[in-house]
N, C-alpha and C positions, 0 to 999 in steps of 0.2 A: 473854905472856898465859897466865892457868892455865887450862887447859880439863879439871881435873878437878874429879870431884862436889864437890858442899861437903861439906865433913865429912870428907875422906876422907885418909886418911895415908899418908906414901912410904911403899911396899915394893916393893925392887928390885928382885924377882921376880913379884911378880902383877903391877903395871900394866903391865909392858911383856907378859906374857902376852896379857892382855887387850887392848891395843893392837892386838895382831898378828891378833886376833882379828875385828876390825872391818875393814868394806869400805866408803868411804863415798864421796860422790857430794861435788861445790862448785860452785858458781858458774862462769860466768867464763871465758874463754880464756888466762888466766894464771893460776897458784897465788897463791890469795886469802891474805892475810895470816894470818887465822884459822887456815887448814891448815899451817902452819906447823911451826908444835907438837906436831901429830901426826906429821907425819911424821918429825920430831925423835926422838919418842920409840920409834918403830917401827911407825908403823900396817901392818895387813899388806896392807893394797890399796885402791885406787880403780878408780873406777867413770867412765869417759865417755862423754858423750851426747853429741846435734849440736851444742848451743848450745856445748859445749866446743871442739867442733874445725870450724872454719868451711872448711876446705882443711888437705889434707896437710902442707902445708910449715908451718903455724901447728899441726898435731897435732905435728910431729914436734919443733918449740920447745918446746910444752908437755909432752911427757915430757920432753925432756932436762932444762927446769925443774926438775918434780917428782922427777926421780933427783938432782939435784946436792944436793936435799935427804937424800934418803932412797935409796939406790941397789940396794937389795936389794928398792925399792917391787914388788907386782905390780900391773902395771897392766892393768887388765880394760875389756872393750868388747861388748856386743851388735852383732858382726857374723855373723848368718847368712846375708848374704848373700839376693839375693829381696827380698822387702816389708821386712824388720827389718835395715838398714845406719843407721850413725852418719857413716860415712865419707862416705857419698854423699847424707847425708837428701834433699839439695837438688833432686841432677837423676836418682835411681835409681841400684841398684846396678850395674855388672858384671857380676855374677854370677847366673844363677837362683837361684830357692829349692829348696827339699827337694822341692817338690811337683813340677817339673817334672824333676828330678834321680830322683824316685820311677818317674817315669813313662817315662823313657828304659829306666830298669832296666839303667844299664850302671854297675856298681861302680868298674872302674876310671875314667870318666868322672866321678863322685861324688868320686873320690880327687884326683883334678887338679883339679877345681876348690876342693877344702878346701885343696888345698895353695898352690895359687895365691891364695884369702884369705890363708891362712897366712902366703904369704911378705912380702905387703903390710903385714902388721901387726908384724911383723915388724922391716920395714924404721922402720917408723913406732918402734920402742922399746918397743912392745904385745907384753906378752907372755902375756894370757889374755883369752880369746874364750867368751864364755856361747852358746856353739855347741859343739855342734847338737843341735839340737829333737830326742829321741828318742821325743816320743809318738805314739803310732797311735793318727791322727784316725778312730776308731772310729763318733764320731756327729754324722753331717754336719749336724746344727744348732751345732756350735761354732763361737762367736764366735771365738775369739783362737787357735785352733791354725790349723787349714784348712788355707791355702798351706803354713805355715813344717813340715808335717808329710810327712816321706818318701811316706806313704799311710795304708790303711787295713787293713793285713795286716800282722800280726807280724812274719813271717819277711822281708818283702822289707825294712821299715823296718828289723828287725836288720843285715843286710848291708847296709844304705846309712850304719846309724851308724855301725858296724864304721870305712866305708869316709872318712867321714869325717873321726872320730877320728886315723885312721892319718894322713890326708892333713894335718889342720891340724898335729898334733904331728911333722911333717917338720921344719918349720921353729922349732920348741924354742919354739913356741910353746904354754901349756898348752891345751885343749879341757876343757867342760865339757857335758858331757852334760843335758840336761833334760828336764822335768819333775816328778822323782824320787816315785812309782812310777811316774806318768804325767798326763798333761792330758786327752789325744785322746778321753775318753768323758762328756764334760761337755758342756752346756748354758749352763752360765754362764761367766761369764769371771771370773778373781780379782783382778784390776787392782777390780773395782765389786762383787764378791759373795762367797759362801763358798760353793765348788758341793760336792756330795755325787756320791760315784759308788757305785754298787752293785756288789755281789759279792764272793765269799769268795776266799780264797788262789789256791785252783785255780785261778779264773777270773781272776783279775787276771795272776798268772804265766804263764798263757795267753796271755792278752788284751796287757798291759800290762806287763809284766818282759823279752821276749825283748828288744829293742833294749838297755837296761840291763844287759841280762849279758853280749849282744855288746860294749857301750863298756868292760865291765870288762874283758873278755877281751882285746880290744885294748891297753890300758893307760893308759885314758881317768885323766886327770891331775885332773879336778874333774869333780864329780855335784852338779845344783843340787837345790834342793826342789820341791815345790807346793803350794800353798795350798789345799789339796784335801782334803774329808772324804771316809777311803774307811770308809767306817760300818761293815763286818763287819771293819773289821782293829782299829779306835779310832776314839773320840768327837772325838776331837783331831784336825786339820789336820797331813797328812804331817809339815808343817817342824818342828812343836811337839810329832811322836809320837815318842817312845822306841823302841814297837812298829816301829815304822817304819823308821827314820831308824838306829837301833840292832842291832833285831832282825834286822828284812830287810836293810837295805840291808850295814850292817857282815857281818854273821852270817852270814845266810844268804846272800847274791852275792859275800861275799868282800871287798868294798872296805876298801880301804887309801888312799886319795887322800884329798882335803879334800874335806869336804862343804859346798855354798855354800848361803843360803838364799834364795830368790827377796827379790825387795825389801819388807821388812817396812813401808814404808808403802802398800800396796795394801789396800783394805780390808777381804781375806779376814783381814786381822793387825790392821791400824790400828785400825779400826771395832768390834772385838770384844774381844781384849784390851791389843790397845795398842802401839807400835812397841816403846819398853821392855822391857815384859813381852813382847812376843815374843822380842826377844832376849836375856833371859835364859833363857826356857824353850826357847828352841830349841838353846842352847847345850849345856843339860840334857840335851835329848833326844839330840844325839849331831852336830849340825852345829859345824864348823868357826871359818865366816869366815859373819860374818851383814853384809847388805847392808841399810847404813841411809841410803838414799836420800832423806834429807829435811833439814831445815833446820839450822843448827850447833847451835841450843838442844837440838833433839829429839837430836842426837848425842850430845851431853855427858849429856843424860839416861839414853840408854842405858847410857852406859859408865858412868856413876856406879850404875845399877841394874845392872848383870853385876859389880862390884866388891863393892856389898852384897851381892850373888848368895852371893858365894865368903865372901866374914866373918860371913856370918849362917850357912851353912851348908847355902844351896838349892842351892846351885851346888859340886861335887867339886870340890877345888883340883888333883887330880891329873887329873883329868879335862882344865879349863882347859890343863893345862901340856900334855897331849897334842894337847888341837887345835894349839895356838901351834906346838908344834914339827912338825906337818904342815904347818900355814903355812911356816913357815919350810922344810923341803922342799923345798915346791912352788914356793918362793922362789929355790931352789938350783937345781933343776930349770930352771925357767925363766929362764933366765939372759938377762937382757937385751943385744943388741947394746951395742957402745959406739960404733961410729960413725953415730949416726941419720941417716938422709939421705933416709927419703921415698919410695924413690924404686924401682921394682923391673923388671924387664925386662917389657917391652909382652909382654899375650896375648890372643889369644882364642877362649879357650875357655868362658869365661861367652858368650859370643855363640854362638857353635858349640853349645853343649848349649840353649839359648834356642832355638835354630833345630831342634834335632831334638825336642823337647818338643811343641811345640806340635801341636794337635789339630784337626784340618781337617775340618771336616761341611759344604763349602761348594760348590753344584753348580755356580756362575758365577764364580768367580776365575782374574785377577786384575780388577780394577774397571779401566776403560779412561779413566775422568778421575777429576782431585779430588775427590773423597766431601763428606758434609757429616756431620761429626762430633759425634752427642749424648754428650758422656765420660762416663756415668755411671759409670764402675770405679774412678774416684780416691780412692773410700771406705777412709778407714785400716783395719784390723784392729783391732778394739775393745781400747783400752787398748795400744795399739803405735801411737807416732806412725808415720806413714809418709812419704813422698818425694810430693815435687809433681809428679813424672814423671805423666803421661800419653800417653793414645793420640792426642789432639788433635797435641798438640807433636809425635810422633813422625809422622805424619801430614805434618802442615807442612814438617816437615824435608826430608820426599822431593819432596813438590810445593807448593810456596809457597800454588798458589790452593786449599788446603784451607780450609775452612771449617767451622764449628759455637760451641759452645758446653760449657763442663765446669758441669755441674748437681748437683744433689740433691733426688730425690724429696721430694713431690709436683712435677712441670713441667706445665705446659700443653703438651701434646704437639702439639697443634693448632698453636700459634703456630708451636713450633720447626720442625715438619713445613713452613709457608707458608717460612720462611728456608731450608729446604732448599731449594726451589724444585725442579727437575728435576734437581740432582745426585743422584749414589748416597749411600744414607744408612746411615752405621756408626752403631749404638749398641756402644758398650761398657757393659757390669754386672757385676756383681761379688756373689756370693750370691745371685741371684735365688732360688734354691731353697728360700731359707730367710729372705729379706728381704721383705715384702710389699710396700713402693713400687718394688723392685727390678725384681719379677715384675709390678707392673703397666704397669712403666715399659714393658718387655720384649712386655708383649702388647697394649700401647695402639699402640706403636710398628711390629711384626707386624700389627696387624689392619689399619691404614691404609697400612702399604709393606713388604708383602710381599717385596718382591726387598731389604729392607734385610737389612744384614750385620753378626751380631752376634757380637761379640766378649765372651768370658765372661774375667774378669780371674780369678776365684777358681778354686776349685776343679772339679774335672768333673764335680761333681754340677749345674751349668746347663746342661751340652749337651741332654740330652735335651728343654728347653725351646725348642729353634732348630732343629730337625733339619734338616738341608739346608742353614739359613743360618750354620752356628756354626762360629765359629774361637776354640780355647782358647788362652791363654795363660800356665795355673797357675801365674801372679803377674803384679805388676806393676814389676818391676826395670826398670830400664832395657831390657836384652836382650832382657828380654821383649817387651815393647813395638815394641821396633825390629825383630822377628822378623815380628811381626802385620805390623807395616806394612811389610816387604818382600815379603809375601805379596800383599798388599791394593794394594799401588803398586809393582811392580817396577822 
């Protein structure tokens, strides 16, 4: 099958440039037929999600698949561990997230557990991780950073990506640092919007650069983008700035790594100039390996528009050949195991940092029978699928006769409350601080059962809503969960 543009003629040095230049996303828990060809011809990485890997032992089939095609493939995966795992979509991670990882504030503790992803993906034939989050969740109305963010201090999120960084690239697996310049002072989410952040150099390098010079300083092997207008630096969104992407990121911090782009079908790109035309202007701008997560049409169209790019003359041919040969680098670099097996030595230390995380404002624990659990915390991260893990199930686990119900605002809280009947009653929520059915959920539930116990899934900006009754759990990974209910049911 030819999967290049129409119109378009052999040359043995650009298309495979260009190839290598692309990160794309497929169907399917097999390499679909279509993907073939690319990988044939050198594409320089894919992209897997849950629906690709249903269990370990079927992730570790499917790279060794995709390398017998292509063996020098990288293969890339969103594991940060916390609310954002591929590995575990199903029943939560292992691992905490940043947020709880922030909050212990013990680096090398941050380093063992990167490294402990690390080794797992590892063992899986994965060898680059869109981890870890380096923004500082600055403005606690954000949707889609919160948990997945070290905190909300420069300096402490520096030293946690640092620590990171060190820890996933143990195991020769690459780390990709994100946001690039940053997420954490937004409002809006870029999966559904084009958010704007305010301020000049100063303050962004202030604010928003120290984690980023930490991951370079380390020898952070990939820097994604954001879909982000930072309006006093350019008109133009991070991924598609020059200023940005070129100036600051190459120039001024130094980077020498591949630069990745967050997934150009999000509709900070899709919706405005187009998956396409983001990936040829982002290429312009100074990114590497652009991430085109959508359907094969919209693939083949890209590549046929970054090929016109370089023959009409938008796109530097020498430029092109630079990224390709970063790809290819980072390809060397990341050398993939050859014996894939799945399979890596039992730990736990996502359990252990899950347990010293957690944030206790609770005057009557532990609870002396089975609770009656309303789960409102099972809310994804806007634009991040998440894990069907809950605090119900984790609950259950320790004493069978739990009971309750996993909801979403608006509930009748009256009804739920009568199904309580005289058990102790946990609500779990998740952003009330910043969710309004969350926070009414929260005070509908307090104002009729005061002695209820309420567990904040997100970040610790809900404690102050529960004082006395609040147990945090900044995330909802598995660990986490299972932390809360070791506390709540010993």
């Amino acid at each position: 099958m030819d999967t290049r543009g129409a119109g378009s003629h052999v040359d043995d040095e650009l298309e495979p440039q260009v190839d290598a230049c692309l990160l794309l996303s497929f169907p399917g828990t097999t390499v679909p037929d279509e993907l073939v060809p690319w990988l044939q011809r050198g594409l320089g990485a894919v992209i897997l999600f849950a629906h690709n890997i249903p269990d370990r032992r079927q992730a570790a089939d499917l790279v060794t698949e995709l390398r017998k095609h292509a063996p020098d493939l990288l293969v890339g995966i969103d594991e940060e561990g916390g609310d954002v795992t591929r590995l575990d979509a199903l029943n939560g991670s292992a691992y905490p997230g940043n947020a709880a990882l922030g909050h212990v504030d013990d680096v090398a503790l941050t380093a063992e557990v990167a490294a402990a992803i690390g080794a797992e993906l590892a063992a899986l034939g994965i060898n680059l991780t869109f981890a870890p989050v380096a923004d500082v969740n600055t403005d606690p109305r954000n949707p889609v950073i919160g948990v997945r963010s070290f905190g909300g201090d420069p300096a402490l999120v520096a030293r946690h990506t640092r620590a990171a960084v060190q820890g996933i690239q143990q195991a020769r697996v690459a780390a990709c640092a994100k946001h690039f310049p940053g997420h954490g002072a937004t409002s809006l989410d870029s999966h559904t919007n084009l958010p704007h952040v305010a301020g000049d150099l100063p303050r962004i390098a202030a604010r928003d650069l120290p984690p980023f010079v930490a991951a370079v300083d380390a020898g952070v092997r990939a820097i994604m983008t954001a879909h982000v207008v930072y309006d006093e630096l350019d008109d133009k969104p991070a991924t598609v700035s020059r200023r940005i992407l070129t100036g600051l990121l190459r120039e001024m911090l130094g980077f020498d790594g591949v630069i990745i782009t967050d997934a150009l079908k999000m509709a900070a790109i899709r919706d405005t100039i187009g998956v396409a035309e983001g990936a040829v202007r982002s290429l312009a701008a100074g990114a590497d390996l652009v991430c085109i997560d959508v359907d094969l049409a919209a693939q083949q169209e890209a590549r046929a528009a970054v090929l016109a790019a370089v023959r009409g003359g938008r796109l530097d041919r020498a430029q092109l050949a630079a990224s390709a040969a970063r790809v290819h680098a980072l390809q060397t670099w990341a050398r993939p195991v050859t014996n894939v097996t799945g399979v890596t030595d039992a730990t736990d230390v996502g359990l252990d940092a899950a347990r010293r995380a957690l944030i206790l404002d609770c005057t009557d624990l532990p609870l002396h029978r089975a609770p009656y659990v309303i789960d409102a915390g099972a809310r994804p991260i806007a634009g991040i699928a998440g894990t069907s893990a809950g605090l119900l199930a984790a609950l259950r686990h320790r004493d069978p006769a739990t009971r309750g119900a996993v909801v979403q605002p608006p509930v009748d809280v009256t009804a739920l409350l009568e199904q309580a009947g005289d058990q102790p009653v946990v609500l779990a929520v998740r952003d009330a601080h910043r969710l309004d059915g969350q926070r009414a959920l929260l005070d509908q539930v307090l104002a009729a059962r005061p002695d209820a116990v309420v567990v904040g899934c997100g970040t610790a900006a809900d404690a102050p809503l529960a004082p006395g009754r609040y147990v945090g759990t900044l995330g909802r990974a598995r660990v986490n969960l299972q932390a809360a209910a070791e506390v709540l049911l010993p």
